[in-house]
N, C-alpha and C positions, 0 to 999 in steps of 0.2 A: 504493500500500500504506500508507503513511506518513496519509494523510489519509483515510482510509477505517477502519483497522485499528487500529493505537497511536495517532494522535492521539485519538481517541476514549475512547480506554481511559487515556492517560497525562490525559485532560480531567475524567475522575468523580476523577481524583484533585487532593488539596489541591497548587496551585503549588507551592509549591516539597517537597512530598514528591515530586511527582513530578519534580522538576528532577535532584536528588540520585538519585533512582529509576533515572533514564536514564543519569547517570553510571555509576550501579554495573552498569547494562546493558551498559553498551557496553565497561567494564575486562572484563569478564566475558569477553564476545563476543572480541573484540581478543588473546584468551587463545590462544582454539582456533586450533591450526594455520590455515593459509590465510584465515583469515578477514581479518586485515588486507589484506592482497591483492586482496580480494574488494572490499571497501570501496573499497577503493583505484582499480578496475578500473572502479566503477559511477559513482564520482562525484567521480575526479579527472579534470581535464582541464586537458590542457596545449596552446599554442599562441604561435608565438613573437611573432606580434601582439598579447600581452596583455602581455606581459613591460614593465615601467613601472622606469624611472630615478626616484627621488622622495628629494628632500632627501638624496641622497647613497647612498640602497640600492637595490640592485636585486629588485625583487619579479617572481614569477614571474607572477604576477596581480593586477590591482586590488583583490579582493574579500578584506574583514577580517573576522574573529567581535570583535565589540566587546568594549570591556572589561566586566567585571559577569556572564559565561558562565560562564570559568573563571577565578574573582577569586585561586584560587590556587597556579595552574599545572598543576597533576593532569592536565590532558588532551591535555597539547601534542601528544602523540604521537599520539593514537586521532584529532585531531579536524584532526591534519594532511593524514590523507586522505580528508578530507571535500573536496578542491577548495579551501581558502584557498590566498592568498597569502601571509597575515600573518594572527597572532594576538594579541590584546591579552590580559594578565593584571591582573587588580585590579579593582577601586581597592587599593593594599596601605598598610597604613598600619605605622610603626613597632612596635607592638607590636598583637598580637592583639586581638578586639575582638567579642562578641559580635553586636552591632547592637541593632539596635531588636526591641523583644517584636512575636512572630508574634502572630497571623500579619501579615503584613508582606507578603506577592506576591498579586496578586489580580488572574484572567484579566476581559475586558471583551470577552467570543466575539462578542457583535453587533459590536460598532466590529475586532475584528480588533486588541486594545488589550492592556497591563499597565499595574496602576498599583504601582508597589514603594516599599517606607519601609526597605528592608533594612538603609542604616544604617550603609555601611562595611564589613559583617563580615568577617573574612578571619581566617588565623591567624599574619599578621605577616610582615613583608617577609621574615624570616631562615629560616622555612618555607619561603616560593616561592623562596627563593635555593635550596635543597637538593634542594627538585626542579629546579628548571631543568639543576642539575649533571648531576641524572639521565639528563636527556630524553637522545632520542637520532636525532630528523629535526631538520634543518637547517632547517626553517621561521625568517621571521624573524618575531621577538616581540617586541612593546611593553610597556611596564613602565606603566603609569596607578597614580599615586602620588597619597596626601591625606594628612591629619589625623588623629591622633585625636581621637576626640568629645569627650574631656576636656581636650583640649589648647587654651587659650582662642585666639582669632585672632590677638594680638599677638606668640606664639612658635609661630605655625603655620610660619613659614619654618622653623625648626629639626626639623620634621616633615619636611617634604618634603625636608630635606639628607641628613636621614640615610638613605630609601626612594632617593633618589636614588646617596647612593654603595653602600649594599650592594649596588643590585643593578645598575650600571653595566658590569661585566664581565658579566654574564649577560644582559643587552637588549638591543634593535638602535635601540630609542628609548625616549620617555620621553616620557609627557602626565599635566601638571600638570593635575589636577583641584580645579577650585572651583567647579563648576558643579553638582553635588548636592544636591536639595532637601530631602535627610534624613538630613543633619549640621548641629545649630543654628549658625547664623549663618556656615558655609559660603559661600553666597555675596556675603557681606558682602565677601569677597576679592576679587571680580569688580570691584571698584570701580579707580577709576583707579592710586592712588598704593600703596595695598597690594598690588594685581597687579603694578603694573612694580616694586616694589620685590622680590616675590618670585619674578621672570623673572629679573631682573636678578641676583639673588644667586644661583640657582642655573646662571645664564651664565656668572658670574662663575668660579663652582667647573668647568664644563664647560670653560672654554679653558685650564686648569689643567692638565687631563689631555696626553695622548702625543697621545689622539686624541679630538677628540670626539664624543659623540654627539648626535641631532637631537630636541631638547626640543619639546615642540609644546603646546599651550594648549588644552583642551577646554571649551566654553563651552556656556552655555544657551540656549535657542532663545526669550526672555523678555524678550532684553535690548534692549531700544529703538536706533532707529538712530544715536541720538544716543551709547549704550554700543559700539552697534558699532564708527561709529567711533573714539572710543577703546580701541578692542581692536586696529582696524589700526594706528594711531600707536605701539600699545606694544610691537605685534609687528617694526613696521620698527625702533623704537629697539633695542630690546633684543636682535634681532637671533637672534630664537628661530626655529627652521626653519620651523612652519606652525600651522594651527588646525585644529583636528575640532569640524564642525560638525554635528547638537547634540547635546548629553545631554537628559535626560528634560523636559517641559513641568509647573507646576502648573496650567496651562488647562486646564479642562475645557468648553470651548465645543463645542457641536454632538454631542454623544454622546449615543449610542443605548441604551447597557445601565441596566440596573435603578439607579435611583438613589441605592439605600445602597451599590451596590457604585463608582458613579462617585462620593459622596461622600466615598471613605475615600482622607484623608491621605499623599502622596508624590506619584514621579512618574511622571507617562504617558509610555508610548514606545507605537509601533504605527502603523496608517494612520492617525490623526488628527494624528500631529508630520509626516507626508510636505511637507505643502504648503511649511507655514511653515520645518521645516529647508531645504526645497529654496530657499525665500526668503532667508534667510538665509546660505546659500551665495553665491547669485549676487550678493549684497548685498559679500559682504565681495569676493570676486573683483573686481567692478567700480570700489569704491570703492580698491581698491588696486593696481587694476590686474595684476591678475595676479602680485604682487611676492613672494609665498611658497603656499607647495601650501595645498591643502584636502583635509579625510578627510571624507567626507559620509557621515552616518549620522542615521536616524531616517526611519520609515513605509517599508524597503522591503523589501518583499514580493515582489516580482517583476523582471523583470530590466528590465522598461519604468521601473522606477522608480529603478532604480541609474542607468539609459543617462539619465534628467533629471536626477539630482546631477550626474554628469559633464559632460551640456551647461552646466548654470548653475555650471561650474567646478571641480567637486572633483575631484582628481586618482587619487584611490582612494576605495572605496567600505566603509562598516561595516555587517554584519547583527547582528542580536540576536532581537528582537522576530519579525520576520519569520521568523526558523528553527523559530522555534517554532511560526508557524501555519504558515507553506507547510513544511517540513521538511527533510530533511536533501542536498537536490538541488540548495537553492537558489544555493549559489554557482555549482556547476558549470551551471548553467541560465541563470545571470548570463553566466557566460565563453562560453560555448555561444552564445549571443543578440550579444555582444559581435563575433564572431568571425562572424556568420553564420550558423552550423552547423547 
């Protein structure tokens, strides 16, 4: 239905009209008596062979909605019984932030692609604290915390301390993002000494607390193995739980779609980042031997492509890109194929 019917009809419309479209669909839906139940019935699934210990939580399934779906918590609930395990909220930055001038989302239907400049936008970590109060499924949820755009790079740690302690009681982790190719000089941070300085001072504030929570590093898929390995070095020092490997690519090699639409500035997620995130994956597992988890996310589509993040090491898996072209089945079709079923 989904790929026959509303993809089609949600595809004549501008991305992200129709992204926002589909929210207000689904508040909508999620209203009428029974319907959450119904949802619930089609495309949750459970199984005690999915169930995964990871950095200290226990998830009921491997399968994540990335950060950048619901950047500012609005959906936890509707999009709980869609079959996740875990939900990511953000990027959330300190104070509210328009982003970059639309249009800004822009589908790539031959390659099965996005290319997005969105820009941060959200309406400020102290909004997604209010909702998160609200929610009311026990899902667990990631907090993916940046910068603001105006905030230069040298008091970017003081961005992420504050995203970090408001919403500390409201998340079950927390991934520092510097890996965004549309926030200027973002990832300038990716570098050696102003990453581990900024792992480090938010560890610092983390073993502070009663209890801590599990910080994890979300990187680009860009970054050379010579960056990579100093990305394991910074992770065994600083002693941060794990990595989510990758956020968006500015590669545009080998793509099929119209070429003013592959020209236009940001970044690519879809089957064209499959290969090299799955590269990238197995790269940091091996070089570190296995010494903290991986969330592998980027190109997957189907549940063959989750089941090769997890051979080349990642211990849970992120959709984004892929819900939007295969649709709203795909995790449960993940755990489904996982399990045998």
């Amino acid at each position: 239905m989904y790929k026959y019917i509303l993809q089609p009809l949600l595809f004549k419309l501008d991305a992200e009209k129709a992204h926002y479209l589909t929210f207000d669909l689904i508040k909508f839906l999620f209203k009428i008596p029974f319907v959450p139940q119904i949802f619930r019935a089609v495309y949750h699934y459970e199984h005690p062979s999915l169930e995964r210990e990871v950095f200290g939580l226990k998830f009921k399934n491997p399968v994540g909605l990335a950060a950048g779906f619901d950047k500012n918590a609005l959906m936890i609930d509707e999009f709980s019984n869609l079959g996740f395990g875990f939900i990511e909220i953000g990027t959330l930055t300190p104070k509210g932030q328009p982003g970059n001038d639309k249009p800004r989302l822009f589908r790539l239907k031959p390659d099965e692609a996005i290319i997005n400049r969105m820009g941060f936008n959200n309406d400020g970590v102290k909004v997604a604290v209010e909702k998160l109060k609200a929610r009311n499924s026990n899902i667990l949820v990631g907090g993916n915390i940046g910068k603001n755009k105006v905030t230069p790079n040298e008091d970017a740690v003081n961005d992420y301390l504050i995203c970090f302690h408001e919403l500390f009681d409201y998340v079950d982790y927390f991934v520092v993002n510097v890996s965004s190719p549309n926030t200027p000089n973002l990832r300038a941070l990716q570098e050696k000494e102003p990453l581990k300085n900024l792992l480090q001072t938010l560890q610092n504030e983390n073993v502070k607390k009663a209890k801590q929570k599990p910080i994890l590093l979300k990187i680009a898929p860009d970054l050379t193995e010579s960056q990579l390995d100093d990305i394991v070095e910074i992770v065994q020092e600083t002693k941060i739980a794990g990595v989510i490997a990758t956020n968006t690519t500015i590669s545009r090699e080998g793509l099929k779609s119209d070429q003013n639409l592959v020209q236009e500035m940001g970044g690519l997620s879809g089957k064209p980042v499959t290969k090299r995130s799955t590269e990238v994956i197995k790269y940091l597992s091996e070089k570190s031997n296995k010494s903290f988890p991986i969330i592998g996310v980027g190109g997957i589509h189907s549940p063959e492509d989750a089941i090769e993040k997890l051979k080349a090491g990642a211990s849970l898996v992120q959709i984004y890109t892929g819900f939007i072209y295969a649709g709203p089945s795909l995790a449960s079709d993940i755990n489904k194929k996982l399990v045998g079923a």
